[in-house]
DRENDO-1510 file (C-alpha; in Angstrom, 1 decimal, always signed):
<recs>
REC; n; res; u; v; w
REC; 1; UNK; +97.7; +134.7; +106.2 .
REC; 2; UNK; +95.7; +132.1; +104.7 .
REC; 3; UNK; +94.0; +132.2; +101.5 .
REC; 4; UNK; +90.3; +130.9; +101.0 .
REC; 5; UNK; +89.0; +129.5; +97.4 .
REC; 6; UNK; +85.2; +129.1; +98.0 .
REC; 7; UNK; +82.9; +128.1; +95.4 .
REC; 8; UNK; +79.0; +129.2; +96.3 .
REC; 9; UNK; +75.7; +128.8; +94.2 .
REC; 10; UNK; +74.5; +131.8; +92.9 .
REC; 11; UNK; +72.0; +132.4; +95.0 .
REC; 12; UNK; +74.0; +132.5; +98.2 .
REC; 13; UNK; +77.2; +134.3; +96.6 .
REC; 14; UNK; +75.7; +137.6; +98.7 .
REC; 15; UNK; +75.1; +136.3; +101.8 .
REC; 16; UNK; +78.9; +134.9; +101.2 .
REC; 17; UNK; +80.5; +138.3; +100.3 .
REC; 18; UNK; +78.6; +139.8; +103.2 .
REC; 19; UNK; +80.3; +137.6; +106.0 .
REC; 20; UNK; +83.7; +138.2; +104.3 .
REC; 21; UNK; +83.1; +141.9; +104.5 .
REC; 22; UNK; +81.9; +141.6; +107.8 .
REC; 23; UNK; +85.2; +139.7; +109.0 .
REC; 24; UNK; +87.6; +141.4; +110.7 .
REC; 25; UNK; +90.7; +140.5; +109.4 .
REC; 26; UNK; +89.9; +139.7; +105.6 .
REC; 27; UNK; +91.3; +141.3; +102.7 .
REC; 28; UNK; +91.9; +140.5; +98.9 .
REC; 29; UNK; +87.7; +139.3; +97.9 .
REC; 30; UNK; +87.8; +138.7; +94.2 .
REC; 31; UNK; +84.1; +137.2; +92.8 .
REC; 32; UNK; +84.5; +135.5; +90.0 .
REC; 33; UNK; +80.6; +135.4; +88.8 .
REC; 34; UNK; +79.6; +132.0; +87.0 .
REC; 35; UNK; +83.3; +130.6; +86.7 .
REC; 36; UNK; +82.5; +127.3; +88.5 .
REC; 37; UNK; +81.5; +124.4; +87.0 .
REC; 38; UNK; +81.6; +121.6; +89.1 .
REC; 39; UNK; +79.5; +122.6; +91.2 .
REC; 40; UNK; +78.3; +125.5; +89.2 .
REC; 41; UNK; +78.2; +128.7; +91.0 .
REC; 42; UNK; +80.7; +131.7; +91.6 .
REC; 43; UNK; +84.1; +131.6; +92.9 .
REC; 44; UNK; +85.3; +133.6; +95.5 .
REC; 45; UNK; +88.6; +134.5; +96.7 .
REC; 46; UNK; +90.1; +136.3; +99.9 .
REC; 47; UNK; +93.0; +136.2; +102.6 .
REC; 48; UNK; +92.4; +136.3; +106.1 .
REC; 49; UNK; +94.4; +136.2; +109.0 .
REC; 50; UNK; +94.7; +133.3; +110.3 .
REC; 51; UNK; +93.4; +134.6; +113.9 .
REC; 52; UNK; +90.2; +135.5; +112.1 .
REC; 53; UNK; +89.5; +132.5; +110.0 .
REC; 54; UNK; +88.4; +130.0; +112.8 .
REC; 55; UNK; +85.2; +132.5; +112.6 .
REC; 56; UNK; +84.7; +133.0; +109.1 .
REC; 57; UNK; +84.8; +129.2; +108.3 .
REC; 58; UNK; +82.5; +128.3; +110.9 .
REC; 59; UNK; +80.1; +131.1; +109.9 .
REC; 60; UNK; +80.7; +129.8; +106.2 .
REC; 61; UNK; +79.8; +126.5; +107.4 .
REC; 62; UNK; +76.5; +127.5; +108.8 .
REC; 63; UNK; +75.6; +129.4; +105.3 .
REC; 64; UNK; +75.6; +125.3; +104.2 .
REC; 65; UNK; +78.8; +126.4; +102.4 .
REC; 66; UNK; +80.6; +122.8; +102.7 .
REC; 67; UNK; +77.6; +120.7; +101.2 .
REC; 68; UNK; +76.4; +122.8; +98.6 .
REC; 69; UNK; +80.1; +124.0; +97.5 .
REC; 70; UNK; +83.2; +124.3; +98.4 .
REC; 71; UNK; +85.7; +125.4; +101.0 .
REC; 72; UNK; +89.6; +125.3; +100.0 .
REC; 73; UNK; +92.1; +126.6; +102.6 .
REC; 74; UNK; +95.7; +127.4; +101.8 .
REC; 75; UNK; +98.6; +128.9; +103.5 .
REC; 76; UNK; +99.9; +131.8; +102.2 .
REC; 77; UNK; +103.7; +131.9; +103.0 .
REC; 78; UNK; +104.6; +135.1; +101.8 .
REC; 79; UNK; +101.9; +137.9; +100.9 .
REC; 80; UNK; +103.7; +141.7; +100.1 .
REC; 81; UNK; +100.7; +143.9; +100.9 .
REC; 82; UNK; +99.9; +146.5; +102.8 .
REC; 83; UNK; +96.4; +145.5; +102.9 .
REC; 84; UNK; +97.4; +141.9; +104.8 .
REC; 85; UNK; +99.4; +143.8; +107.3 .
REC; 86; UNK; +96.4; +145.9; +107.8 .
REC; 87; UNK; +94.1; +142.7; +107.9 .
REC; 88; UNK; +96.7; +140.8; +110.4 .
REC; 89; UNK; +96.5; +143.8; +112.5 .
REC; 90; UNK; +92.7; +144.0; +113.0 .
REC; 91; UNK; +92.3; +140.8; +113.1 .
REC; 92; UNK; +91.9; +139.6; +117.2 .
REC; 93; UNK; +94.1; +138.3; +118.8 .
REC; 94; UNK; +97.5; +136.5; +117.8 .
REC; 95; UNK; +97.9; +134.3; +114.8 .
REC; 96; UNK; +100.2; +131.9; +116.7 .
REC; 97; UNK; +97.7; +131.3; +119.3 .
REC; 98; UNK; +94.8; +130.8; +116.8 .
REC; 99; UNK; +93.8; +126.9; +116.3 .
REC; 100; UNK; +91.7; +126.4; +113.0 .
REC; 101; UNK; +89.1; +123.3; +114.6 .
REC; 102; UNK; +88.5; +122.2; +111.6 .
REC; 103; UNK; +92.1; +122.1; +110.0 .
REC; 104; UNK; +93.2; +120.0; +113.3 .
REC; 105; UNK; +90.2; +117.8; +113.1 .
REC; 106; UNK; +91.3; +116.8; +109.5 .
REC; 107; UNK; +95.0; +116.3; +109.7 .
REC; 108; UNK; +94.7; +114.6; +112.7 .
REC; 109; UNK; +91.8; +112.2; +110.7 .
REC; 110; UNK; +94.8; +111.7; +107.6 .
REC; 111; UNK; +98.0; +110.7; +110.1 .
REC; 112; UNK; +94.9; +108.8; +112.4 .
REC; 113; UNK; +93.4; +106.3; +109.8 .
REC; 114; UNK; +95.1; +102.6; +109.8 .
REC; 115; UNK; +96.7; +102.2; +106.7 .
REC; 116; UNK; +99.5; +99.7; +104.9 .
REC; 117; UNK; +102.1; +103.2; +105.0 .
REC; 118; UNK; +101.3; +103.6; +108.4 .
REC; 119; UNK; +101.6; +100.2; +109.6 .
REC; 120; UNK; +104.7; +100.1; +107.4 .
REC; 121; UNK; +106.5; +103.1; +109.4 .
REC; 122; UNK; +105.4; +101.9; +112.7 .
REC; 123; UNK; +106.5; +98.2; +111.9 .
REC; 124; UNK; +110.0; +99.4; +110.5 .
REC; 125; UNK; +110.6; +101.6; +113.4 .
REC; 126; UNK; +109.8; +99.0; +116.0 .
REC; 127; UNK; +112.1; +96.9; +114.4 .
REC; 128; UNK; +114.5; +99.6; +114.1 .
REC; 129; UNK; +114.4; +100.3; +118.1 .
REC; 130; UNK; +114.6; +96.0; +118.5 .
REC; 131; UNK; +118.4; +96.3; +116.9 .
REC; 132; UNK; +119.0; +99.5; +119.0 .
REC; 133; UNK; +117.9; +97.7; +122.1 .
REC; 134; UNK; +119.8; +94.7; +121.8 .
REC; 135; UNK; +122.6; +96.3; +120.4 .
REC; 136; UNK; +122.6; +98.9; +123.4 .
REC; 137; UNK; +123.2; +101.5; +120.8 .
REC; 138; UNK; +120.9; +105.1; +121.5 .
REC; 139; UNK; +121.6; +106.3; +118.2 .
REC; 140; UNK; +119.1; +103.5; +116.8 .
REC; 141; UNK; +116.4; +103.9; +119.6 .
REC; 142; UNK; +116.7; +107.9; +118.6 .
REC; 143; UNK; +116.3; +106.9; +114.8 .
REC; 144; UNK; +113.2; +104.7; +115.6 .
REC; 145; UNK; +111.4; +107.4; +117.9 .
REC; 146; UNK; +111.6; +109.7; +114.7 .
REC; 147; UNK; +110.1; +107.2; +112.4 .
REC; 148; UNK; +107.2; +106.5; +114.2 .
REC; 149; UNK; +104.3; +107.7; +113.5 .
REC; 150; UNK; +102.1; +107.2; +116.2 .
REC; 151; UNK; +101.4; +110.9; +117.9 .
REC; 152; UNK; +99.2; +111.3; +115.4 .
REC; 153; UNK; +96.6; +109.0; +116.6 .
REC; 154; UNK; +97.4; +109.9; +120.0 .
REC; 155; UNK; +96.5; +113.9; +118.9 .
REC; 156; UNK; +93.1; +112.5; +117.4 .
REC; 157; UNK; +91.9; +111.0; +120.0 .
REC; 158; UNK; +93.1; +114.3; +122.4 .
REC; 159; UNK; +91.6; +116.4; +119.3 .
REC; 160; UNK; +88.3; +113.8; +119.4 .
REC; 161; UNK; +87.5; +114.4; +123.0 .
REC; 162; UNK; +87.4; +118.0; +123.1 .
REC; 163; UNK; +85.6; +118.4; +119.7 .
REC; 164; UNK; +83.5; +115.2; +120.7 .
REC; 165; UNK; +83.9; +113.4; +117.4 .
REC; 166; UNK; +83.7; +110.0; +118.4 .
REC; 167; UNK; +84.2; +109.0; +115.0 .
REC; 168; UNK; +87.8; +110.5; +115.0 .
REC; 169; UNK; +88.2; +108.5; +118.2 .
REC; 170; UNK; +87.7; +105.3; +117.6 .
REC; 171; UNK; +89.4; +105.4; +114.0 .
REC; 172; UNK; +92.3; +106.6; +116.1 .
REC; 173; UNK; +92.1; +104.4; +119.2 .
REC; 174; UNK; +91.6; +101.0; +116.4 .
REC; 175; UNK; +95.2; +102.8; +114.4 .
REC; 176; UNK; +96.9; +102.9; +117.6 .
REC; 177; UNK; +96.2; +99.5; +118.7 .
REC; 178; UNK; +96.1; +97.9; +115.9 .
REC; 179; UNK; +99.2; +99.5; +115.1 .
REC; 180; UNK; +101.0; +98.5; +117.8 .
REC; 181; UNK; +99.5; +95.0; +117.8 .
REC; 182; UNK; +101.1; +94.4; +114.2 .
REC; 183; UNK; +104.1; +96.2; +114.2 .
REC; 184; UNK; +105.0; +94.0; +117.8 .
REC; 185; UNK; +104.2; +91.1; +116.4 .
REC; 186; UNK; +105.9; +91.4; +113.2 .
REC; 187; UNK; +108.9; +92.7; +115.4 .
REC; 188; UNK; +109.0; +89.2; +117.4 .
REC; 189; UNK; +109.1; +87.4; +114.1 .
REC; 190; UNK; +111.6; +89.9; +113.4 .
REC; 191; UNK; +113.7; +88.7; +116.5 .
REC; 192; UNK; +113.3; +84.8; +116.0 .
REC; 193; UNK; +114.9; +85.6; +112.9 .
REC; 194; UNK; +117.8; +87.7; +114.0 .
REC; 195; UNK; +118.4; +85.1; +116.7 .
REC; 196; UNK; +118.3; +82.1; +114.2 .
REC; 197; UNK; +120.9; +83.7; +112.0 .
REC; 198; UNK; +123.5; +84.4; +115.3 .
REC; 199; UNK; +122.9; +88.3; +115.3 .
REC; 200; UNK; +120.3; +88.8; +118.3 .
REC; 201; UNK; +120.5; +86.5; +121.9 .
REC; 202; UNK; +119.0; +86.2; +124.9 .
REC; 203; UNK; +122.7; +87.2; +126.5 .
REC; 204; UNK; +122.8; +90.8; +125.0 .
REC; 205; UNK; +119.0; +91.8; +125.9 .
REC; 206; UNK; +119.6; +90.6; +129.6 .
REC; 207; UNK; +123.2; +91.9; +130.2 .
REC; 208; UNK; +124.2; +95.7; +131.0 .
REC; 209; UNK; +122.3; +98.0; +129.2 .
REC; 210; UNK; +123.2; +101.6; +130.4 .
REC; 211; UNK; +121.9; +103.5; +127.0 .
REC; 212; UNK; +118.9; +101.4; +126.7 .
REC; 213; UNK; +117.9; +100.0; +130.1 .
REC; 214; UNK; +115.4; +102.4; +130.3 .
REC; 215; UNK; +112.9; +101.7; +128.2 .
REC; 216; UNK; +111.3; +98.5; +130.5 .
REC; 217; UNK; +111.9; +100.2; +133.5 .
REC; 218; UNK; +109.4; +103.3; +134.0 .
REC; 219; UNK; +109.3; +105.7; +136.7 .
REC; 220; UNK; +107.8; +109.3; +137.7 .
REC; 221; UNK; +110.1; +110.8; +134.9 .
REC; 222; UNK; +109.0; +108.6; +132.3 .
REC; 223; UNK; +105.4; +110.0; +132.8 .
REC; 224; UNK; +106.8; +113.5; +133.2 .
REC; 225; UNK; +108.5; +113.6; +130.2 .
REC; 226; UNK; +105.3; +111.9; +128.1 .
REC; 227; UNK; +103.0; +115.2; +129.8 .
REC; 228; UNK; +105.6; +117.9; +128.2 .
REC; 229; UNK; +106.0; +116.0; +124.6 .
REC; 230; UNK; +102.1; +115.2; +124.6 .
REC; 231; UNK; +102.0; +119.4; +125.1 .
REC; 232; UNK; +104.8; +120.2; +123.1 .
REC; 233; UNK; +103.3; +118.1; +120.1 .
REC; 234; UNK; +100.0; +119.2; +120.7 .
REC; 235; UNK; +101.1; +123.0; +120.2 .
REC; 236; UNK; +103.1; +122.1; +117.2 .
REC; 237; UNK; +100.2; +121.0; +115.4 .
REC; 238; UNK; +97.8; +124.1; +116.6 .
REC; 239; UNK; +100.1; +126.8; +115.5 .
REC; 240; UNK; +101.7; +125.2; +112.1 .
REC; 241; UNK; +105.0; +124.9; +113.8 .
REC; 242; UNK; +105.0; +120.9; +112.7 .
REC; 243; UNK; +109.2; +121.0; +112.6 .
REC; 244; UNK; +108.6; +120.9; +116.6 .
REC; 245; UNK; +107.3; +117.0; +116.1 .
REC; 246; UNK; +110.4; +115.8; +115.3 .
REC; 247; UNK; +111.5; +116.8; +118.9 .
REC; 248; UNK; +108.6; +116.2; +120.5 .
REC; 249; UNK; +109.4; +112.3; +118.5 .
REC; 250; UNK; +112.5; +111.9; +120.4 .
REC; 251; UNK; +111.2; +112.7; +123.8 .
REC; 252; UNK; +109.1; +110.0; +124.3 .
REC; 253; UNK; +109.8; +105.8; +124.6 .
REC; 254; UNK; +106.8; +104.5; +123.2 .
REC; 255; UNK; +108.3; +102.6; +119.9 .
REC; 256; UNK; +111.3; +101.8; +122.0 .
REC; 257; UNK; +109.6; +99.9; +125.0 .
REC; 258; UNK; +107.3; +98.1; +122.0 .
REC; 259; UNK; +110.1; +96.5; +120.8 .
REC; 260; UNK; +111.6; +96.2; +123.6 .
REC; 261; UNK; +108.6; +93.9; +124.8 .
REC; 262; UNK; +108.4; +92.2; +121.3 .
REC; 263; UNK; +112.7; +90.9; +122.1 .
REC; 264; UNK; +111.8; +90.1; +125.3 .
REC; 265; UNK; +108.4; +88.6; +124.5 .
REC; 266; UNK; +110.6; +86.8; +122.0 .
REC; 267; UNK; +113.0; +85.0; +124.4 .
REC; 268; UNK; +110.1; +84.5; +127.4 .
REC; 269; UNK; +111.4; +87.3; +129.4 .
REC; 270; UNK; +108.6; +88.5; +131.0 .
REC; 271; UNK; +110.2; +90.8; +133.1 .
REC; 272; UNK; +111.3; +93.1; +130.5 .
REC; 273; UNK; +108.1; +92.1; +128.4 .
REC; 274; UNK; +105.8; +93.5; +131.8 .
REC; 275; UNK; +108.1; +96.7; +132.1 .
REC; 276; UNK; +108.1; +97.9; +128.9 .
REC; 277; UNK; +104.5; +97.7; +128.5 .
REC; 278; UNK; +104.0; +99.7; +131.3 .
REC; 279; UNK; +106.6; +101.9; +129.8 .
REC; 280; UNK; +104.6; +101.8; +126.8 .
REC; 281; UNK; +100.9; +103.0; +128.7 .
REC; 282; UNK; +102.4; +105.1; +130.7 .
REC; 283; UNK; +103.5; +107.0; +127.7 .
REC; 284; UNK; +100.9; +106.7; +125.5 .
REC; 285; UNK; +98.3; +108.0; +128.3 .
REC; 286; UNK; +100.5; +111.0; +129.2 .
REC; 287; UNK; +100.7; +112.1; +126.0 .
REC; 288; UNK; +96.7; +112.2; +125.2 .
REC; 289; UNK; +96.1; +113.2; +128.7 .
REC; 290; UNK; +98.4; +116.2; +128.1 .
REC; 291; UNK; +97.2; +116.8; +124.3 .
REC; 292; UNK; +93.6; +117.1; +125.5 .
REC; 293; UNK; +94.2; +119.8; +128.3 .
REC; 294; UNK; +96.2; +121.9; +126.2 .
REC; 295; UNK; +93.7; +121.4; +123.6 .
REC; 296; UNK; +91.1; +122.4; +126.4 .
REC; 297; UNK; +93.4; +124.9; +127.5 .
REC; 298; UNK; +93.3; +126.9; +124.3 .
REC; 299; UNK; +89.9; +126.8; +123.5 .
REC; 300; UNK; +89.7; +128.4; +126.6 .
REC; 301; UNK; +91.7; +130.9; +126.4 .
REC; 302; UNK; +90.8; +131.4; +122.9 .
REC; 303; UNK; +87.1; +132.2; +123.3 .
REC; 304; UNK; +88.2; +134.9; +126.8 .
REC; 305; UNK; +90.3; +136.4; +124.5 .
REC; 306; UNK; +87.5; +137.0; +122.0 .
REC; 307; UNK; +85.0; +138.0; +124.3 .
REC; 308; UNK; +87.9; +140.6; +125.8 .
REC; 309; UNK; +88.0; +142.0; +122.4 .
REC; 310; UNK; +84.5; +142.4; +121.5 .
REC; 311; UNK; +83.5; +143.6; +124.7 .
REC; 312; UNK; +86.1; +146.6; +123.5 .
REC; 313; UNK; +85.0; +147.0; +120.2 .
REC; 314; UNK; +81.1; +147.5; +121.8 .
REC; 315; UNK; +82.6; +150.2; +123.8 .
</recs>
């Protein structure tokens, strides 16, 4: 269930508590009449499924309910009422399948926008994956995959092109490659320095590596892989399930092959520089090219299922 605190001008508080009403799915309306003050109005309050509420917040959004008051959403993570069972079971469809447009569109816009924490993460976890890949140790490349933050502009630029926000896009798209840009170059300052003090060389980044060899040296797999993360990830964001992103963090080689490249880049190798960049791409395009289908995939489905439903309720 999730629970909704609007705030509405007086005038439209009706019109509100008629859509609610009118909402399969929606239980617990409370009016609070003249307890807002800023902006003045009523308050409202009710829980609704959360298979019902992509419906009610877009039909509260056409009353003009985000510009002249307020939407809150909450999750409610544990409701003891008859009434929400009731609601959960009228409502259509599965909650787990539902996808809330508007909640995606705005976390992905928070773990999208270029800022000094997430340059931060990114930079540390590229230098993180530089020790693990000259070191040849996979415990450090898994440790830098889950410190990096970058599916999250990957899923806004997926969650951009399907809800055509080209806004979202390109503050994604300038995060990611800004991102990486920084954090690489940082990460080859990183390795002159580790060199210059005796604890990186040319020796161990060009001899046997059979626990991080992959990482500059993509193949059909390496695309394969990116495709069922990108999926994986994308799910775990649509149905709230977000513990799946730490898996879904450790699947893919894109923070490993950047610092791979930013080592190699270091010592002139431009071998492993080339390879791991293309390791890089290949990842980062599978995983929005898979985020966006799914994405595409539910809406789909999503808006068949509907129709299905109200065609029976007509009947």
């Amino acid at each position: 269930m999730l629970h909704l605190r609007l705030i509405t001008p007086a005038g439209r508080t009706e019109e509100v508590v008629r859509l609610i009403e009118g909402t399969r799915g929606t239980t617990h309306l409370c009016v609070l009449t003249g307890a807002a003050r800023d902006p003045a109005g009523d308050v409202v309050l009710c829980d609704v499924a959360r298979e019902a509420a992509d419906d009610l917040l877009s039909g509260l959004q056409r009353l003009g309910l985000d510009t002249t008051g307020s939407i809150a959403v909450e999750n409610v993570d544990l409701s003891l009422s008859k009434r929400a069972d009731r609601a959960e079971k009228e409502a259509p469809g599965e909650g787990a399948d539902a996808v809330l447009w508007e909640h995606l569109t705005e976390a992905t816009h928070e773990e999208s926008t270029l800022s000094v924490t997430y340059l931060s993460f990114l930079t540390l976890a590229t230098m993180i994956a530089a020790c693990g890949v000259v070191l040849d140790n996979a415990v450090l490349i898994v440790g830098a995959m889950a410190v990096g933050p970058e599916f999250g502009p990957l899923a806004g630029i997926s969650t951009a092109t399907v809800q055509r926000r080209p806004r979202l896009a390109m503050r994604s798209l300038i995060a990611l490659l800004v991102g990486f840009a920084v954090a690489m170059t940082l990460t080859v300052g990183f390795s002159l320095f580790m060199d210059a003090v005796g604890l990186f060389s040319k020796e161990q980044l060009e001899g046997e590596r059979p626990q991080t060899g992959f990482v500059y040296a993509p193949d059909w797999f390496s695309f394969v892989v990116a495709v069922l993360a990108g999926t994986a990830g994308t799910l775990s964001l649509t149905s709230a399930k977000s513990g799946a992103l730490v898996g879904v963090a450790i699947s893919v080689t894109t923070v490993p092959a950047a610092a791979n490249a930013a080592v190699a880049l270091s010592y002139g190798d431009t071998v492993q520089t080339w390879g791991s960049t293309e390791q890089l791409l290949l990842n980062l395009f599978g995983i929005t090219l898979a985020g966006t289908l799914t994405l595409l995939a539910q809406k789909r489905l999503w808006r068949k299922q509907h129709a299905r439903l109200r065609r029976r309720a007509a009947a």
